[in-house]
Backbone as JSON Lines, residues from 0, in Angstrom:
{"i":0,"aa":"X","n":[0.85,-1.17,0.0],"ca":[0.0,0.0,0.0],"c":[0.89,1.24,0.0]}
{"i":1,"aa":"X","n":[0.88,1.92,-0.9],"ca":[1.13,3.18,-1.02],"c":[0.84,4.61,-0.42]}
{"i":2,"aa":"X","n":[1.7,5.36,0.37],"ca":[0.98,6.7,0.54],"c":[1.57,7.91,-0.15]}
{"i":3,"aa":"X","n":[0.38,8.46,-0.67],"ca":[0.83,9.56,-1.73],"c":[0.89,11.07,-0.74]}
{"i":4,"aa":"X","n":[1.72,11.99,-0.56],"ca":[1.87,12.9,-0.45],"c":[2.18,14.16,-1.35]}
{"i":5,"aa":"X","n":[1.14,15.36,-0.91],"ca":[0.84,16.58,-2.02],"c":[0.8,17.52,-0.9]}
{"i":6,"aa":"X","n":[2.3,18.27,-1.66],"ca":[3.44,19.16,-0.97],"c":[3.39,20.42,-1.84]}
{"i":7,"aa":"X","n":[3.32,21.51,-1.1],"ca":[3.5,23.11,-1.81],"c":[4.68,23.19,-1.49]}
{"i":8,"aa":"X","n":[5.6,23.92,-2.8],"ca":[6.71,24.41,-2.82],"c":[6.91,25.77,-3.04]}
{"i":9,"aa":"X","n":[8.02,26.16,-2.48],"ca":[8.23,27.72,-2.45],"c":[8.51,27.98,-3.43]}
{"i":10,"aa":"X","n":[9.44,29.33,-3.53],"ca":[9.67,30.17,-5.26],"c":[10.6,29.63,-5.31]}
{"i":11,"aa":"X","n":[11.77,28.85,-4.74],"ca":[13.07,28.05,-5.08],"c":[12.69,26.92,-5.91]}
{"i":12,"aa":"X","n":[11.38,26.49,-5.19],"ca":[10.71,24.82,-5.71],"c":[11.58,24.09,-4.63]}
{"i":13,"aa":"X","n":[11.43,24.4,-3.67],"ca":[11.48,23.62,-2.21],"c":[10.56,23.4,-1.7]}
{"i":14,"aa":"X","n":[9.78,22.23,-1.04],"ca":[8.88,21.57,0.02],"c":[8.92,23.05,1.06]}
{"i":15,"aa":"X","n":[7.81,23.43,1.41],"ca":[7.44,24.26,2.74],"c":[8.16,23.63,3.44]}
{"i":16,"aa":"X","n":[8.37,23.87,4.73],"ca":[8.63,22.96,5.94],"c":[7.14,22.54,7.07]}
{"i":17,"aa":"X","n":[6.36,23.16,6.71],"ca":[5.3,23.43,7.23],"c":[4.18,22.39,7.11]}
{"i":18,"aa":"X","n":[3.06,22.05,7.76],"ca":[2.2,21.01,7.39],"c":[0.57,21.64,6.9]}
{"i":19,"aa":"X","n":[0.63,23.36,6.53],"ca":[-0.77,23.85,6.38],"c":[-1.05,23.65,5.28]}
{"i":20,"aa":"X","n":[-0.11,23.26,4.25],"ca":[-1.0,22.79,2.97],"c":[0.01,21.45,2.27]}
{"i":21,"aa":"X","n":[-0.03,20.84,3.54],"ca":[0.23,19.33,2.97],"c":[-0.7,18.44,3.06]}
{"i":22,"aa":"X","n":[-1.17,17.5,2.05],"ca":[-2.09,17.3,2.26],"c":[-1.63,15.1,2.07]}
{"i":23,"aa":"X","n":[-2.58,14.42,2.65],"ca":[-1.88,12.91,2.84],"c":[-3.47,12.47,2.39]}
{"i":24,"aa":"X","n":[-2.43,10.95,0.83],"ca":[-3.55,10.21,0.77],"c":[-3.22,8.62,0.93]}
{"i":25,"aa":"X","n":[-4.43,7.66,1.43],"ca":[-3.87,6.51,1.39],"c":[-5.49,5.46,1.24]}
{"i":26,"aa":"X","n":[-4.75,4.51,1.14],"ca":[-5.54,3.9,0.43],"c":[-6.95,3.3,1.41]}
{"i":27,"aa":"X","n":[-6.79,3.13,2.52],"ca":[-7.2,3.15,3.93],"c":[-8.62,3.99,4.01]}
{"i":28,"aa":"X","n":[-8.15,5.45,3.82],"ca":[-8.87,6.05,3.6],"c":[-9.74,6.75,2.84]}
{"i":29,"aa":"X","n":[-9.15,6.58,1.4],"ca":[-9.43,7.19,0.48],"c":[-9.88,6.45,-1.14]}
{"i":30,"aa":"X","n":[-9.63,5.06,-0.43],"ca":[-9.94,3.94,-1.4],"c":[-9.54,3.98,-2.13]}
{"i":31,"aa":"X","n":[-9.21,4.17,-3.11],"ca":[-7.65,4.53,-4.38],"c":[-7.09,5.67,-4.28]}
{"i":32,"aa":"X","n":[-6.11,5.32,-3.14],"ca":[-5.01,6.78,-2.73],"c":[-4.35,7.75,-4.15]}
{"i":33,"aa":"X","n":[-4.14,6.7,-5.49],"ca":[-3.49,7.54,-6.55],"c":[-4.9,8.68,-7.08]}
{"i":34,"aa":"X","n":[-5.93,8.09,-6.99],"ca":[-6.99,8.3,-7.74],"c":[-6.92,9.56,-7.26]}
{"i":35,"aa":"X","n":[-7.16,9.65,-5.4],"ca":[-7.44,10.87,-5.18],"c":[-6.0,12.09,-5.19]}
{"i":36,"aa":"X","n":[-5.06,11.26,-4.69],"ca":[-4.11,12.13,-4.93],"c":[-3.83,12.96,-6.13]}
{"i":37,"aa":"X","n":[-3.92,12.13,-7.48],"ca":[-4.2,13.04,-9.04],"c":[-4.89,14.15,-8.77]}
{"i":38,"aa":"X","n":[-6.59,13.91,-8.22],"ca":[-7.49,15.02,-8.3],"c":[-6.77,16.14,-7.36]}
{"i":39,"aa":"X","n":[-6.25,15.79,-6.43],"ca":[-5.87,16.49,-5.41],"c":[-5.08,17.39,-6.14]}
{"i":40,"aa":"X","n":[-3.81,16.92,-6.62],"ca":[-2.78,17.61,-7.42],"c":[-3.15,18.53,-8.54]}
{"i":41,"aa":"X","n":[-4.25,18.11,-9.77],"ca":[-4.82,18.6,-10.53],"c":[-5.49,19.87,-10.12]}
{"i":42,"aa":"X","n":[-6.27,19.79,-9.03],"ca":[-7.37,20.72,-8.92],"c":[-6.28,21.89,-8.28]}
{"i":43,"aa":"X","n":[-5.22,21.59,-7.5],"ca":[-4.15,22.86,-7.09],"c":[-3.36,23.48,-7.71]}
{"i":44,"aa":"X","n":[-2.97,22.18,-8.83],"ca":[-2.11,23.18,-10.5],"c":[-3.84,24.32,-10.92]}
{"i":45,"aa":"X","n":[-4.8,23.48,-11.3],"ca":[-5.76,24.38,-12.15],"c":[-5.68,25.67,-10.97]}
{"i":46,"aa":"X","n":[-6.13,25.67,-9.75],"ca":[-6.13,26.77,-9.21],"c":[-4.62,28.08,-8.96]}
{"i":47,"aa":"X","n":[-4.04,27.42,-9.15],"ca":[-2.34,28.19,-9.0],"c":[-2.08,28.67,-10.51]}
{"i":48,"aa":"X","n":[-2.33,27.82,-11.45],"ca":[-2.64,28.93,-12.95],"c":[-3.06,29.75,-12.62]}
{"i":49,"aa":"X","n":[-4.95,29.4,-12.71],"ca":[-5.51,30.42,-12.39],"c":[-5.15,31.87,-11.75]}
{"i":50,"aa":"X","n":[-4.88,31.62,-10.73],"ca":[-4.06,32.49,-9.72],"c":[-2.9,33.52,-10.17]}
{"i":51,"aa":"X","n":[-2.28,32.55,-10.45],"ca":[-0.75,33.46,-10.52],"c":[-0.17,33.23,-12.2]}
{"i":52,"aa":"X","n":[-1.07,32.09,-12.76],"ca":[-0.59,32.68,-14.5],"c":[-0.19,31.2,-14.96]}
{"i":53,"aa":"X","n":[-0.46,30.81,-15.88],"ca":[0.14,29.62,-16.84],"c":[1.09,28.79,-16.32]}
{"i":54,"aa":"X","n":[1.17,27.85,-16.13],"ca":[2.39,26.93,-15.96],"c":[2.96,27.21,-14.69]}
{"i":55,"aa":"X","n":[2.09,28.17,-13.6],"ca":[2.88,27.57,-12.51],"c":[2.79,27.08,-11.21]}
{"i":56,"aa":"X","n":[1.67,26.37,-11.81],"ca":[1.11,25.76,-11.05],"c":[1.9,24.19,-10.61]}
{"i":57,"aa":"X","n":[2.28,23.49,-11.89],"ca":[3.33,22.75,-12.01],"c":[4.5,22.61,-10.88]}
{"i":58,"aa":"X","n":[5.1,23.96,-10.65],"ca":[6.08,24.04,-10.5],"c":[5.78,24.53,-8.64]}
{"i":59,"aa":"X","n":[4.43,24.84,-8.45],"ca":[4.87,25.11,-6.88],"c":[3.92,23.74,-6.75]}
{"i":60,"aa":"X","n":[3.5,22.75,-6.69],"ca":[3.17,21.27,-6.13],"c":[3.98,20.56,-6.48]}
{"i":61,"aa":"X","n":[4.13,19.69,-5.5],"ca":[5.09,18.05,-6.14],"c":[4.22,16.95,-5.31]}
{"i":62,"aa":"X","n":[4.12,15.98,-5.9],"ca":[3.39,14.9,-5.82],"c":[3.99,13.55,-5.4]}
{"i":63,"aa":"X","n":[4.21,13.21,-4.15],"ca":[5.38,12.04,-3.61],"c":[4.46,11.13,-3.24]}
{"i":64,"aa":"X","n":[5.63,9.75,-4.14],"ca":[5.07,8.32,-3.19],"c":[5.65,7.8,-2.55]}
{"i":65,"aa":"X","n":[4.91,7.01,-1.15],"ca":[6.03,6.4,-0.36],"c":[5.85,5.39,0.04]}
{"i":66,"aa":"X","n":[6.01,4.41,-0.55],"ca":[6.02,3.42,-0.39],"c":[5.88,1.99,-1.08]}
């Protein structure tokens, strides 16, 4: 079983150190941890375009598996 972790990164593209917008999926809870983790990831790139402009949304999330 896999747990997916969805991490905001700063303007370097470093992990926060922080836990206010980390967000944890697993399979336990979420019944197909990738499934939701995608949406998870997806819906924070679409909103960080939105936000702050094209493509960079990409670049402040990263999407980790562990296990």
């Amino acid at each position: 079983m896999a747990l997916y972790i969805l991490k905001e990164n700063d303007s370097t593209g470093r992990p926060f150190r922080d836990d206010d917008t980390t967000s944890y999926y697993d399979d336990d809870f979420d019944g197909d941890a990738y499934a939701a983790a995608m949406n998870g990831y997806n819906l924070r790139v679409a909103q960080t375009d939105k936000d702050w402009g094209p493509g960079k949304g990409a670049v402040r999330w990263t999407l980790l598996k562990v296990g």
